[in-house]
C-alpha positions in Angstrom: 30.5 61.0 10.9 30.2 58.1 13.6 27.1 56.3 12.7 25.4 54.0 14.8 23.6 50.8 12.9 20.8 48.7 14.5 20.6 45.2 13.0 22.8 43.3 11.2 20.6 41.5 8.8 20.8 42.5 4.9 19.6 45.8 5.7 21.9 46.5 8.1 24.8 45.0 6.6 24.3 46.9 3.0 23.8 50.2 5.0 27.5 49.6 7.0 28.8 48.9 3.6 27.7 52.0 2.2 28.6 53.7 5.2 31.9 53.0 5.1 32.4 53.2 1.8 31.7 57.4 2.5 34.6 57.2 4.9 31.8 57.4 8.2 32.4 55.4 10.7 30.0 52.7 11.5 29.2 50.7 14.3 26.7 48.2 13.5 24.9 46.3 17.0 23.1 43.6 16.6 20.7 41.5 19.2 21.6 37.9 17.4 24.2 35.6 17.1 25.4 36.2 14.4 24.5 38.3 10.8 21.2 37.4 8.9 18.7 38.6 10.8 15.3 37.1 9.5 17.1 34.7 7.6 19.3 33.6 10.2 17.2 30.6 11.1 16.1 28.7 14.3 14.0 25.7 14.7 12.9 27.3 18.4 9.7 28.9 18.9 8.6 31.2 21.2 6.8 29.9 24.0 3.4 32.0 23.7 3.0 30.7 20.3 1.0 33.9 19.2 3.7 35.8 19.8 1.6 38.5 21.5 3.9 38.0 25.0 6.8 35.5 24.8 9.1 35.3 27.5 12.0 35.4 24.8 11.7 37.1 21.4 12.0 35.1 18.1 13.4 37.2 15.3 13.2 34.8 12.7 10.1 33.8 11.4 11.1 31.4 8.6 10.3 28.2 8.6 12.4 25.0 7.3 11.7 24.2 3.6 11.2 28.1 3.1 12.7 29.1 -0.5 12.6 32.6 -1.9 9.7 33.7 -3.9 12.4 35.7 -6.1 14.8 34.4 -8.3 18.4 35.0 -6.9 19.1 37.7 -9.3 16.6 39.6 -8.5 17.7 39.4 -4.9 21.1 40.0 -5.0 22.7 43.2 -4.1 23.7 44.8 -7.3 27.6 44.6 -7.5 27.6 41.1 -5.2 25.5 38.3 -7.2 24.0 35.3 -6.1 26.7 33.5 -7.6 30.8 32.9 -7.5 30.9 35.8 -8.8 29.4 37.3 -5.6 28.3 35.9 -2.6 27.0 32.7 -3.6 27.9 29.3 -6.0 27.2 28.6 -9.6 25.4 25.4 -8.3 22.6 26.9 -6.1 19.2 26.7 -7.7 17.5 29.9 -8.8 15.4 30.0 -6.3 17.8 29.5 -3.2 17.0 27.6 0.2 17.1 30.2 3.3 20.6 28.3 4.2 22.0 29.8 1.1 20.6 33.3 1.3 22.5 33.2 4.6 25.3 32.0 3.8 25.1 34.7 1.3 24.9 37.7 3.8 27.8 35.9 5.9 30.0 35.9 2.8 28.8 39.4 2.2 29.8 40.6 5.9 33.4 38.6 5.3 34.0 40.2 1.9 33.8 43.8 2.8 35.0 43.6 6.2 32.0 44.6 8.2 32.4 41.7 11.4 35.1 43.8 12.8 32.7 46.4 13.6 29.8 44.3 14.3 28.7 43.9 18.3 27.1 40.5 18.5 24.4 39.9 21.3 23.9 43.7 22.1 20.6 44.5 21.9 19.8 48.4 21.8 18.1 49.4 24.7 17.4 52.6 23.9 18.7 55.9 21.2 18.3 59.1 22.9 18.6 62.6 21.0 21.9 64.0 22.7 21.2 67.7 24.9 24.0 69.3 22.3 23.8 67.8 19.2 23.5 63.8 18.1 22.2 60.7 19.5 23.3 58.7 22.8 22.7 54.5 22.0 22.7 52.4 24.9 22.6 48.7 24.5 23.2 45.5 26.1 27.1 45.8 26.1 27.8 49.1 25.7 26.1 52.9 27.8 25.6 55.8 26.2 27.9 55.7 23.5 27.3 58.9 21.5 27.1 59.1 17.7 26.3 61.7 14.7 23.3 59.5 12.9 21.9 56.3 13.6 20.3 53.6 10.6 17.6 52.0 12.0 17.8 48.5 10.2 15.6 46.2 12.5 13.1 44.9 9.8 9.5 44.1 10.3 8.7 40.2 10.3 9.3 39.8 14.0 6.4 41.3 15.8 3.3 38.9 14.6 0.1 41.2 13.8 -3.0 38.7 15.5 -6.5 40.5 14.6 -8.7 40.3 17.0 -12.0 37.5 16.7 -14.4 37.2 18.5 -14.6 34.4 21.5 -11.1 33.4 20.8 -10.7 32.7 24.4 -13.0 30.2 24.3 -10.9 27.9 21.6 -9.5 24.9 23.0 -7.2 23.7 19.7 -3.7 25.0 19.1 -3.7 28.7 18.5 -0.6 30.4 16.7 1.0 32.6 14.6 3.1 31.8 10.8 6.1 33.7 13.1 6.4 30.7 15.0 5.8 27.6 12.6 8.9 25.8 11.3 7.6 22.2 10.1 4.3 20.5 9.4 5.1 17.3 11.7 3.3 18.6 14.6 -0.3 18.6 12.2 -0.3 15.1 11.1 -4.1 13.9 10.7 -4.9 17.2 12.3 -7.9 19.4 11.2 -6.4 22.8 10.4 -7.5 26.3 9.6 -5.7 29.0 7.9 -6.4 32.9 8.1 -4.7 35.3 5.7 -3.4 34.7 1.8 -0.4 36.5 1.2 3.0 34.6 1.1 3.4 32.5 4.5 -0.6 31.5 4.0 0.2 30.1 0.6 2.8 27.9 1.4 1.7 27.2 4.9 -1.6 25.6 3.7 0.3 23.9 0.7 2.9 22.4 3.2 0.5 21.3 5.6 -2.3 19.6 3.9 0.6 17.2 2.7 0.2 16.2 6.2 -3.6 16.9 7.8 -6.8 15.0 7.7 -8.2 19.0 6.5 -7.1 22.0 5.7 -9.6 25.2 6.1 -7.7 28.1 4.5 -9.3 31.3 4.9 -9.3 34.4 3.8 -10.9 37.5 1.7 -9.5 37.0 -1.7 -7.3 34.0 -2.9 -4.1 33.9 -5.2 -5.3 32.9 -8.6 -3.9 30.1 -10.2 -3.5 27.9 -7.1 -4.5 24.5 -6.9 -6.4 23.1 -3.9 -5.0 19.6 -2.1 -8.2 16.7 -2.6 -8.0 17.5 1.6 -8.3 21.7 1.5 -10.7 23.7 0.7 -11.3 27.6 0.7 -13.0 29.9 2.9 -14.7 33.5 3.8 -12.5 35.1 6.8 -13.9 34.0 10.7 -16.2 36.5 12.3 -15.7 34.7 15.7 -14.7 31.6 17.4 -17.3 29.2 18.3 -17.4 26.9 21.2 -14.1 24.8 22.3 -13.2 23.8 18.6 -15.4 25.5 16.0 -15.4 28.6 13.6 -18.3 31.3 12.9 -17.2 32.6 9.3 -18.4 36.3 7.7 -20.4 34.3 5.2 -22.7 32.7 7.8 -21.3 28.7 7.5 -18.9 26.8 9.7 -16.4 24.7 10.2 -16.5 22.0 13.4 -14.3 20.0 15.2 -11.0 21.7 15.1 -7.5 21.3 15.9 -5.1 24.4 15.2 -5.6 27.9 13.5 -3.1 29.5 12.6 -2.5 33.6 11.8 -0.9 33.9 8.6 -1.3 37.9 8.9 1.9 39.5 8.8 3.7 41.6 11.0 3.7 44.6 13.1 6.6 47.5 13.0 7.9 48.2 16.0 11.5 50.4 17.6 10.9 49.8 21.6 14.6 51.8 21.5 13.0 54.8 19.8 10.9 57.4 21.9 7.4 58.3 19.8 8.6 61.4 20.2 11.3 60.7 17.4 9.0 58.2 15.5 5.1 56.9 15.7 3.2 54.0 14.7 -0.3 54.1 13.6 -1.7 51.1 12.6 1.7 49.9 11.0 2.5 53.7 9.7 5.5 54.6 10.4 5.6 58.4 10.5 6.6 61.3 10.2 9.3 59.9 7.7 10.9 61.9 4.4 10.9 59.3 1.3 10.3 56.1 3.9 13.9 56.6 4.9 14.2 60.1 7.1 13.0 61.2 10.1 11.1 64.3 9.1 12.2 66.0 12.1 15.5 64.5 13.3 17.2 63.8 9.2 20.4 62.2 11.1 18.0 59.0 12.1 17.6 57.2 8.9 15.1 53.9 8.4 16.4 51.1 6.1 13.4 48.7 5.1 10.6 49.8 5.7 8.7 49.8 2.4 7.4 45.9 1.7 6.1 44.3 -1.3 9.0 44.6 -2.8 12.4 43.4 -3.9 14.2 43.6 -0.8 18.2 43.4 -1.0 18.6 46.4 -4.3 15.7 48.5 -2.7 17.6 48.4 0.9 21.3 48.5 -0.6 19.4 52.5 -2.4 18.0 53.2 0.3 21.6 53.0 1.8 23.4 54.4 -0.4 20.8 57.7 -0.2 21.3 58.2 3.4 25.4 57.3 3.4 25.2 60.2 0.4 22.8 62.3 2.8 25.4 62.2 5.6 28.0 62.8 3.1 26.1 66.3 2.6 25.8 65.1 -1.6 22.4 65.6 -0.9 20.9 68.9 -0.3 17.6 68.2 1.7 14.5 70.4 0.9 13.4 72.3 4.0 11.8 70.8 6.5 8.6 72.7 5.6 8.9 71.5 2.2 9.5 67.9 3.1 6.4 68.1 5.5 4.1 69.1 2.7 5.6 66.2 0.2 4.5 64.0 2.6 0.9 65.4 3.3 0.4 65.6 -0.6 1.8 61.6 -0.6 -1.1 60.9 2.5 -3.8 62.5 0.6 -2.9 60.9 -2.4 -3.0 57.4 -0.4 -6.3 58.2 1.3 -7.8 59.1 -2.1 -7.3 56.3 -3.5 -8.5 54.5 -0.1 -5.2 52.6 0.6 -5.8 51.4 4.6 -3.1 53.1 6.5 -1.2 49.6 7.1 -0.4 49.5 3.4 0.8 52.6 3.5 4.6 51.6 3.1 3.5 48.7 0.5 5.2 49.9 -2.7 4.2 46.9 -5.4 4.7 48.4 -8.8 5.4 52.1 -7.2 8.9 50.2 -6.4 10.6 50.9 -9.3 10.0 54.5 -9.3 11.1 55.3 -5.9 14.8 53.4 -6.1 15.3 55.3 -9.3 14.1 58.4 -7.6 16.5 57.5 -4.9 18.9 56.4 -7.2 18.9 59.6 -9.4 19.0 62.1 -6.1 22.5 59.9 -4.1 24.1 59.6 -8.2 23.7 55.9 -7.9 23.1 53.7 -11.3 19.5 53.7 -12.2 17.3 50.1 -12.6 18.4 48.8 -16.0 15.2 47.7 -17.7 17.1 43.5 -17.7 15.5 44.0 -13.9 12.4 45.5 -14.0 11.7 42.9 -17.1 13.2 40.0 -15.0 10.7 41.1 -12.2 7.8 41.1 -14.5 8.8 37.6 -16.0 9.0 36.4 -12.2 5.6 38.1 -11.0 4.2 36.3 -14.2 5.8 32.8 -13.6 4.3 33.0 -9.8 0.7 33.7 -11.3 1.2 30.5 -14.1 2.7 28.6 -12.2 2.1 28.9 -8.8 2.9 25.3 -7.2 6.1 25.0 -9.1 7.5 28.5 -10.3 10.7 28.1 -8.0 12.0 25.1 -10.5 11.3 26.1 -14.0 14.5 26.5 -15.9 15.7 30.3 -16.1 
């Protein structure tokens, strides 16, 4: 088949591999520079620092002392370590810089020929469902250029997800968005609240209160095991805004005189290219899709990524090779009927057990079980139990040890 591939970050890349390695043909278009996607880093920022309605579009949104929060052999694709046996050096810590995780993915491109077929700077505009059979991609460089499938392999840490608070209009400090923070320089003496306590809050607030006169971190719950700077301390979420500098939090306190708040609250999904005919999302549900990877209704448009809380590069490269097998016809699809009822069973399951619809994609534990259900359906190796033990051991080294996990000795 000729396969269309959007993005060329590790999602895309493992997908052309894949690809190719069924004898399809693969062209892989990517809006950047060059391969990486999130990780290929830039010290710009948008300039609506929210990110709600920049004039140009960030897609990176790391910032520049970021580390993984997963040792690099849990990260690595499965045949191409983070080492010279792979993709990487024997000198690199465990925990690699973002330089090295991209250097990674460019060796990983080079070593399996993929930047031959790779349009750089050719954003998709738009992937139409052809009046025969098919899809028609147009793009930046290239018009309606037909193709049998397309892998949708854009990733979802662009698009910054800002809840709404009350009277935030009226806020006269520095409002933005983790998307677009690279350094802490810019809060020195500064007095500086935080809203959300997954990943980028953590190390946001950590990093910063290095530098502030205060630190306000806020949010529901809190990470155990972290340790609070002499200069931070912790907080109920904001119920509104209050005056020119001040905060209203759910608890009924308040916090005066500030400088900056920042939205450490994730991302938004988001395919402008894709009509909702072909795909919807519902607050950050993407649906109708067959095991998070299959359009239910169109199974030539696959989704590579889509499932978070988990470990990224071995989940995407079985995603892969699932769909490469699909398109291979090694997979025999249950009807569409069928399919449509696994995945109202899967919804009801979710809704009893009162997951909110945004985390319907988030996979946690559940991720081992679905690669080796993946695995076992394409005829790929299953998950040797060395990884899901090394996951455990890294989950537990994060909880013990959360302020300096990413340099104990392996």
């Amino acid at each position: 088949m000729h396969v269309a591939v959007i993005g060329a970050g590790a999602a895309g890349l493992v997908c052309a591999r894949e690809l190719t390695r069924k004898g399809h043909h693969v062209h892989v278009y990517e809006g950047g520079r060059d391969v990486g996607g999130l990780w290929d880093y830039t010290s710009d920022v948008e300039d609506d620092l929210l990110g709600k309605k920049p004039s140009r579009r960030i897609h990176a949104s790391i910032y520049k002392s970021l580390r993984t929060n997963l040792p690099g052999e849990l990260m690595a694709f499965r045949d191409y370590p983070f080492t010279s046996k792979g993709g990487g050096r024997d000198d690199w810590p465990r925990y690699p810089h973002h330089t090295q995780v991209l250097a990674y993915l460019k060796n990983f491109a080079a070593d399996f020929g993929l930047l031959d077929i790779i349009s750089f700077n050719d954003s998709v505009s738009s992937v139409q469902l052809h009046e025969n059979r098919g899809w028609v991609v147009s793009s930046r460089l290239h018009t309606r250029v037909r193709y049998d499938a397309v892998a949708v392999c854009t990733g979802h840490y662009t698009l910054p997800r800002v809840p709404v608070i009350a009277n935030v209009e009226h806020f006269a400090g520095k409002l933005m968005h983790s998307h677009n923070y690279r350094s802490p320089e810019g809060f020195v003496g500064k007095r500086v609240a935080l809203l959300g306590a997954a990943s980028s809050g953590i190390d946001l607030s950590r990093e910063i209160a290095t530098v502030a006169d205060h630190v306000y971190w806020c949010a529901n719950t809190f990470p155990q095991g972290h340790a609070v700077a002499a200069n931070m301390t912790r907080h109920k979420p904001p119920a509104s805004f209050h005056g020119e500098r001040g905060l209203l939090l759910s608890d009924g306190s308040s916090i005066d005189e500030l400088d900056a708040f920042i939205f450490c609250t994730g991302y938004e999904y988001q395919y402008p290219f894709l009509d909702s005919t072909l795909v919807s999302v519902t607050d950050n549900w993407v649906h109708p899709l067959y095991l998070d990877v299959l359009s239910q209704n169109y199974p030539t448009l696959g989704f590579i990524g889509v499932p978070f809380l988990v470990i990224p590069f071995p989940l995407f490269e079985l995603q892969a090779q699932w769909f490469a097998a699909l398109l291979s016809s090694e997979i025999v699809l249950p009807s569409r009927q069928e399919r449509h009822l696994a995945d109202l069973a899967h919804r009801q399951t979710l809704e009893q057990s009162q997951v909110p619809m945004h985390h319907y994609h988030k996979l946690a534990q559940g991720q081992f079980d679905y690669m080796n259900r993946l695995a076992k359906q394409c005829g790929a190796d299953p998950l040797v139990p060395a990884f899901i033990q090394a996951s455990a051991e890294a989950a537990r080294a994060r909880l013990s040890y959360p302020e300096t996990y990413r340099d104990l000795p392996g």
